[in-house]
C-alpha positions in Angstrom: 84.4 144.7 97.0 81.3 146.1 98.5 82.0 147.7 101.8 79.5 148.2 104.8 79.8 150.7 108.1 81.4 149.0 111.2 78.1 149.4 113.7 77.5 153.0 114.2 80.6 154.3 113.9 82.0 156.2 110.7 83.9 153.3 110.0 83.1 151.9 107.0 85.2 148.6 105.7 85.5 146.0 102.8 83.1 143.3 103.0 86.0 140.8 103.3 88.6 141.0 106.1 92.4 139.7 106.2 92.9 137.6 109.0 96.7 137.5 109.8 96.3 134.5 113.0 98.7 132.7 110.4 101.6 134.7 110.3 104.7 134.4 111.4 104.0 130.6 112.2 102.3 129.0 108.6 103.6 132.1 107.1 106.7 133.5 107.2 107.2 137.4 106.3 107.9 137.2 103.4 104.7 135.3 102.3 102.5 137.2 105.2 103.9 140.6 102.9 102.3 138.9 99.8 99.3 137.4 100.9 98.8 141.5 102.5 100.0 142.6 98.6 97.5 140.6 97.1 94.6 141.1 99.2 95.2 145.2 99.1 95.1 144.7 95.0 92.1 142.7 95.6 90.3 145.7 96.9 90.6 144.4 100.6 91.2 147.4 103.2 90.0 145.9 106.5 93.2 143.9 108.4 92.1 142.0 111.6 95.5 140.9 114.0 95.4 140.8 117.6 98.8 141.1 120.3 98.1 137.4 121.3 99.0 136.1 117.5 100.3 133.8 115.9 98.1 130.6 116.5 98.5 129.1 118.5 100.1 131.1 120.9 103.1 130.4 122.5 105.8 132.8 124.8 108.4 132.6 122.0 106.4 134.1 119.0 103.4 136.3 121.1 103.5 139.6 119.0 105.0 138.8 116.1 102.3 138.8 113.9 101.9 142.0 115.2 105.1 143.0 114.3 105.1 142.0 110.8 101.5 143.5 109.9 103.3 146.4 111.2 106.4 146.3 109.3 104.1 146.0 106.1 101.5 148.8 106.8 104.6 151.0 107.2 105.0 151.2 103.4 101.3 151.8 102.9 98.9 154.7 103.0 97.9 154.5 106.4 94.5 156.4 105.8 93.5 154.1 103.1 93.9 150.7 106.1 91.8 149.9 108.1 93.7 147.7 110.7 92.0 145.9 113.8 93.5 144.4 116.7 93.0 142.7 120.0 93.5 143.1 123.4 93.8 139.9 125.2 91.4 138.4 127.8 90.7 135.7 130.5 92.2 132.4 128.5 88.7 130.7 130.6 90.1 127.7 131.4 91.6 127.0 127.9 95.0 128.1 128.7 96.9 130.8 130.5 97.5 133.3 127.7 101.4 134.1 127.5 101.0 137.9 128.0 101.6 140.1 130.8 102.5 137.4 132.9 99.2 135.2 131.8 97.4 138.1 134.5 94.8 139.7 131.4 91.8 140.9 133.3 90.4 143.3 131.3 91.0 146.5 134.3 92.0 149.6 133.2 96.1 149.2 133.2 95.8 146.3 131.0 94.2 147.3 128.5 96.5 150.8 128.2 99.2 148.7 128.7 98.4 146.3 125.6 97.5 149.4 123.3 100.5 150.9 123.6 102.6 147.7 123.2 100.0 147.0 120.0 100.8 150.5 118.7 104.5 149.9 118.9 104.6 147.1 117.2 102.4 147.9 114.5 104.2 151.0 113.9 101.2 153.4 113.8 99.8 156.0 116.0 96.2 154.9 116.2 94.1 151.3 115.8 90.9 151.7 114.2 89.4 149.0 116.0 90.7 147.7 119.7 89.0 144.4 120.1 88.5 142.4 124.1 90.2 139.4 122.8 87.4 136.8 124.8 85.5 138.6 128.1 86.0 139.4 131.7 82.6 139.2 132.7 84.0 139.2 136.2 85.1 142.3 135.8 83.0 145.5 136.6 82.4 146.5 133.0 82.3 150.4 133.6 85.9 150.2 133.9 86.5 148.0 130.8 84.6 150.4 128.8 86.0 153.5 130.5 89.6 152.4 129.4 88.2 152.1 126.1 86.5 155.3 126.4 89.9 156.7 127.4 91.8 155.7 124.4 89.3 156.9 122.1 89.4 160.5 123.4 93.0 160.1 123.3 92.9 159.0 119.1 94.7 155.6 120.0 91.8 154.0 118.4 88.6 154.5 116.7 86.2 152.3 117.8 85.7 149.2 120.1 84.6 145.9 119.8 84.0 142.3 121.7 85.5 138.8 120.2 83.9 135.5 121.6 81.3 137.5 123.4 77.6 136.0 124.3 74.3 137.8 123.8 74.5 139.2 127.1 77.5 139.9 127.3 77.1 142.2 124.3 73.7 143.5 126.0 75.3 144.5 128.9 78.2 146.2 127.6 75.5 148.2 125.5 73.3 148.7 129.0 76.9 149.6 130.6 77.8 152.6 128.2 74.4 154.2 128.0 74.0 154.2 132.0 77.5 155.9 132.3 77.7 157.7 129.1 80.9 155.4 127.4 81.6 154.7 123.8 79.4 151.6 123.1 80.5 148.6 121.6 80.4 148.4 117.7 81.2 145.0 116.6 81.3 141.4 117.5 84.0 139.1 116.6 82.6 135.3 116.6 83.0 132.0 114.9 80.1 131.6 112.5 80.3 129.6 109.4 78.3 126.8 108.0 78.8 124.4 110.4 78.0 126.6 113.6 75.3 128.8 112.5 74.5 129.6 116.5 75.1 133.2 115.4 71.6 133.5 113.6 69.7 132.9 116.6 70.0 135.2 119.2 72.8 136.9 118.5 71.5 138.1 114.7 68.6 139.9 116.7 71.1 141.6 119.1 73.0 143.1 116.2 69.6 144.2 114.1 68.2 146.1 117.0 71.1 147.3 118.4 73.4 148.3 115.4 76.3 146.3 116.4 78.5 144.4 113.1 79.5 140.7 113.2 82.8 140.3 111.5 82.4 136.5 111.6 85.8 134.3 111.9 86.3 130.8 110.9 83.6 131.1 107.8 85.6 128.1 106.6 85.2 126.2 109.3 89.2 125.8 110.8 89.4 124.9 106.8 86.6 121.9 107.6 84.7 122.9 104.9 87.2 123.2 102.3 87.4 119.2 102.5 90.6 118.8 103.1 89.3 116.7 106.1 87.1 114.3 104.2 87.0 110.8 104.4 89.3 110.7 107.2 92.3 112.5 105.5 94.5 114.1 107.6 96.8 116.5 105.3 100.3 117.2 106.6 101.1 120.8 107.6 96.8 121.4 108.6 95.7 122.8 112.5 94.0 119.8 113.1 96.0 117.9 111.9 98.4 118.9 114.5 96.0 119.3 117.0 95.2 115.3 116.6 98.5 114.1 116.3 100.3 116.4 118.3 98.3 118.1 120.4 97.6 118.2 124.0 94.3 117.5 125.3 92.7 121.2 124.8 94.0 121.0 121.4 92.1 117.7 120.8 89.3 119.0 122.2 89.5 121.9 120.0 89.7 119.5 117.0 87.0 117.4 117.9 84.9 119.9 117.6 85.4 120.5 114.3 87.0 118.0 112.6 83.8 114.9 113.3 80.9 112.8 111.4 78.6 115.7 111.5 80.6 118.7 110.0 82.3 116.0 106.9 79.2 115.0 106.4 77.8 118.3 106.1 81.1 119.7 104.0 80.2 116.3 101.5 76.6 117.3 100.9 77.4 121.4 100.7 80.5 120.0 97.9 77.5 119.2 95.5 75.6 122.5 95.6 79.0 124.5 95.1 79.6 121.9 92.1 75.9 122.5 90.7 77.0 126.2 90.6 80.7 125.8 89.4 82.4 127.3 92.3 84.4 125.6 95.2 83.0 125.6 98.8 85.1 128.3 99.6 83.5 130.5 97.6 80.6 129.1 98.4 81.1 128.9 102.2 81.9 132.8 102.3 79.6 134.1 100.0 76.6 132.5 102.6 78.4 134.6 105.2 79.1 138.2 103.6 74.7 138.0 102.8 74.0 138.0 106.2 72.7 141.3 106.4 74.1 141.5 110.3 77.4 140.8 108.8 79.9 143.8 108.1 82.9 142.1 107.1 83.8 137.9 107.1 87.5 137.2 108.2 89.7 135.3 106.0 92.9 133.6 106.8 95.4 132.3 104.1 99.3 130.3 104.5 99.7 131.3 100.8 98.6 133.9 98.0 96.8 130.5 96.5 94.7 130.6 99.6 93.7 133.9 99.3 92.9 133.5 95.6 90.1 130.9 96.1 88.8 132.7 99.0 88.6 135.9 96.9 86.2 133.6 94.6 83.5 134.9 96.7 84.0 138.8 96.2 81.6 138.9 93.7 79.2 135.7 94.5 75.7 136.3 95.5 73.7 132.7 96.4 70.2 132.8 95.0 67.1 132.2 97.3 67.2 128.3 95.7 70.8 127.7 96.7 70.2 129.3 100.0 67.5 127.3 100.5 69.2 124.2 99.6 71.9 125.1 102.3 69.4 125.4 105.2 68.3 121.5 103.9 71.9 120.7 105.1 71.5 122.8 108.3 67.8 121.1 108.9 68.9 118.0 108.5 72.5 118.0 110.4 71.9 121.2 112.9 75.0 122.3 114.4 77.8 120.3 113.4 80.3 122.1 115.3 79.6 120.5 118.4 80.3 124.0 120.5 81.8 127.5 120.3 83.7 128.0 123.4 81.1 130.7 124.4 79.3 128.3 126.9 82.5 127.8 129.3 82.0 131.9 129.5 
C-alpha cells in the first residue's frame, strides 16, 4: 500500500480506505470482523464509519455499525488504526436523519454530543478524523469549527473534515478558521468515481492550493461500474435493486441517478479497456481514482471478503498515460453520467 498525509495534518494513511456503510445490514458481524481481518492483512489501516450507519439508515439499526467497528478495533493495536467517523448533518430535504430526534444542526452541543456517543460506541478514547456528515451552511460556521476546535484540544479527535461539501463550502470553512484562528479543515469526503468526475473541476483546484485531501466514496459507482447493472439486470440482494423495486420515491431518485443509459453505457465501453489490460473494472475503476494526485485515500465498501479481494486488485495498479487517455475518450464522449451528486440541493 502506498500511504499519503491526510491534508496538513500529521496524519498520514493507506491509499485505500475501508468503508463499513455496509455493516450490520449487508453484513452481519461476523463477516464485517472478516472483511476488517482481511483488509488489515492487506496492508489497509485507514477505517471510515460514521454514527448515522448502516445504509440506509433507519431508527432501529442507527449506530450499529458503529458499534461493531468498535467491538473489532478493541482487539487491535489502536495506534497502528487509523479510524474516521461522522457526525451527522442537515438530511437537506432527503430525509430527516434518525438521530437526536432528526434536530442535527451542526451548533456546538451537537456535535459534542455525537463525539462522545461515537467514542462510546467505538470503544476508543479519541477519533482520528471527525467528519460533518453533509453541511449546515445555515449555520454560523465559527461555531461549527470552534466545536471542532474544542475537541481537538481536548485529544477526542485529531483532525477534521467535510463529507458532501461544495467548493465554497470548503472555501469558507478555510476563510472561517484563519479569520478566528480554528483548526482548518483537512479533508473532503465526496462521491467521485468514473461516472461523476465533477470532482476534477473545481473542487481538484481547491484541494491543490489549499492542501486539503479528497478521500473520494463511491469510486465504483453504487457498484454501477462493476456491471452488475448491465443490460438491464437487476441482481437480487443489490442497493438499487432495492431502491427500484422497493424504494420510496427518494430512493428511486437516488437510483436513477446512477443506475441509467448513460452510466451502462459508459461501464460497457470502460469493460473493454480493463479486458485489454487483464484486470476487472474494479481494479480498473479504483486504480483511476487513487492517481489523482488530490486524492489521499479512495473508500471501499465490501458485503463479503470476495468483495474486498477484487477491490484490493487495484493496490498495486498504476494506468499508463494510453489507458488514461482512453478513459477520458469515455468521459468526452458521455460527460457526466451520473446525472447529479446531491451537492446542488445544498
Amino acid at each position: 500500500m502506498n500511504r499519503k498525509r491526510l491534508g496538513r495534518t500529521g496524519i498520514v494513511v493507506t491509499d485505500i480506505c475501508m468503508g463499513t456503510m455496509t455493516f450490520g445490514l449487508q453484513a452481519d458481524e461476523k463477516t464485517s470482523f472478516a472483511i476488517m481481518d482481511r483488509a488489515l492483512e492487506a496492508g489497509i489501516d485507514f477505517f471510515d464509519t460514521a454514527e448515522l450507519y448502516p445504509v440506509p439508515p433507519s431508527a432501529e439499526l442507527f449506530g450499529v455499525t458503529e458499534q461493531i467497528v468498535g467491538k473489532w478495533l478493541k482487539g487491535q493495536k489502536r495506534g497502528e488504526i487509523i479510524i474516521a467517523s461522522k457526525v451527522t448533518g442537515p438530511g437537506h430535504g432527503w430525509f430527516r436523519p434518525p438521530v437526536r430526534g432528526g434536530f442535527t444542526a451542526l451548533d456546538r452541543r451537537q456535535i459534542f454530543q455525537a463525539c462522545e456517543d461515537s467514542l462510546r460506541r467505538l470503544q476508543t478514547d479519541y477519533i482520528d478524523l471527525y467528519q460533518t456528515h453533509w453541511p449546515d451552511h445555515g449555520m454560523q460556521q465559527e461555531e461549527t469549527l470552534g466545536a471542532l476546535t474544542d475537541l481537538i484540544d481536548q485529544g477526542k479527535i485529531r483532525a477534521w473534515g467535510g463529507s458532501n461539501e461544495t467548493c465554497w463550502g470548503v472555501m469558507k470553512n478555510l476563510w472561517e478558521a484563519e479569520k478566528h484562528g480554528l483548526a482548518r479543515m483537512a479533508t473532503v469526503q465526496n462521491n467521485f468515481s468514473l461516472i461523476n468526475r465533477r470532482c476534477e473541476s473545481e473542487l481538484a483546484q481547491v484541494c491543490r492550493k489549499e492542501g486539503v485531501s479528497l478521500l473520494p466514496y463511491s469510486p465504483l459507482g453504487g457498484g454501477v461500474l462493476c456491471g452488475k447493472y448491465n443490460g438491464g439486470a437487476l441482481p437480487k440482494g443489490a442497493r438499487f435493486t432495492d431502491y427500484i423495486q422497493n424504494g420510496g420515491p427518494r430512493q428511486q431518485r437516488m437510483a436513477a441517478r446512477f443506475v441509467n443509459a448513460r452510466s451502462l453505457e459508459t461501464t460497457a465501453r470502460l469493460q473493454l479497456i480493463a479486458a485489454d489490460l487483464g484486470v476487472s473494472v474494479t481494479a480498473l475503476a479504483l486504480a483511476w481514482s487513487k492517481q489523482h494526485d488530490f486524492v489521499a485515500s479512495t473508500i471501499v465498501g465490501a458485503t463479503t471478503v470476495a468483495q474486498l479481494n477484487e477491490s484490493l486488485a487495484a493496490a498495486d495498479l498504476v494506468l499508463s498515460a494510453e489507458t488514461l487517455a482512453r478513459i477520458d475518450e469515455i468521459d468526452a464522449a458521455i460527460p457526466c453520467p451520473m446525472t447529479e451528486d446531491g451537492l446542488r440541493r445544498l
